[in-house]
N, C-alpha and C positions, 0 to 999 in steps of 0.2 A: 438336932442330930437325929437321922432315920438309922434307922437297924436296916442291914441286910439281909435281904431275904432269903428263904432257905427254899432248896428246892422240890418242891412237889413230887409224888411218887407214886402212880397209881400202880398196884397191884397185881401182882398176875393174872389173868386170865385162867390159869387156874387155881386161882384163890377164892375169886371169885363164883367159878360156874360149883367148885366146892362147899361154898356156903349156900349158893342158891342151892344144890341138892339137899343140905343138910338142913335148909329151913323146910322145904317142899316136903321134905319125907319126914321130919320131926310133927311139921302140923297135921300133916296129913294123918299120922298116927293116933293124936292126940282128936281130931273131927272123929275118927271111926272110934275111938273110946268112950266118947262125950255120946256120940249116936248112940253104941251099942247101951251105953247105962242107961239111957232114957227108954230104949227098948222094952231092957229088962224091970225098968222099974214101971212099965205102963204107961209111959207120958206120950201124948196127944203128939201128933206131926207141930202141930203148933209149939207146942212147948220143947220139945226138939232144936227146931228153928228157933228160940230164943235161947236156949241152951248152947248150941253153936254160936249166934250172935254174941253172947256174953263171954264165951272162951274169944273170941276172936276180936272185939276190945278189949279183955283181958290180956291179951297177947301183944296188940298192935299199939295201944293208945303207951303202956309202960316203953314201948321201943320207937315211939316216936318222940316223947320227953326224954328218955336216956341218949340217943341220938342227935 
């Protein structure tokens, strides 16, 4: 016996371009945080740049397993 299938339903268009701003402007927010602390605490362009990287698998690798 197969189940029937139910029907698919992609999302608004603005549901979508909604979340895409709200990701865009939430990270964005959080890069100019992460920058400006590193700033003020003295750390190297380098360290920066790992600082950024580490927020940004912190961000991406949890919402690619929860996804």
């Amino acid at each position: 016996m197969t189940l029937p299938r139910l029907p698919v339903s992609v999302p608004p268009v603005s549901a979508l371009s909604a979340a895409a701003v709200g990701t865009i402007i939430g990270f964005g927010g959080t890069v100019a945080l992460v920058v400006q602390a590193g700033h003020v605490l003295g750390a190297s362009p380098d360290q920066i740049v790992s600082m950024v990287t580490a927020l940004c698998l912190g961000i991406g690798v949890p919402g690619i397993l929860l996804s």
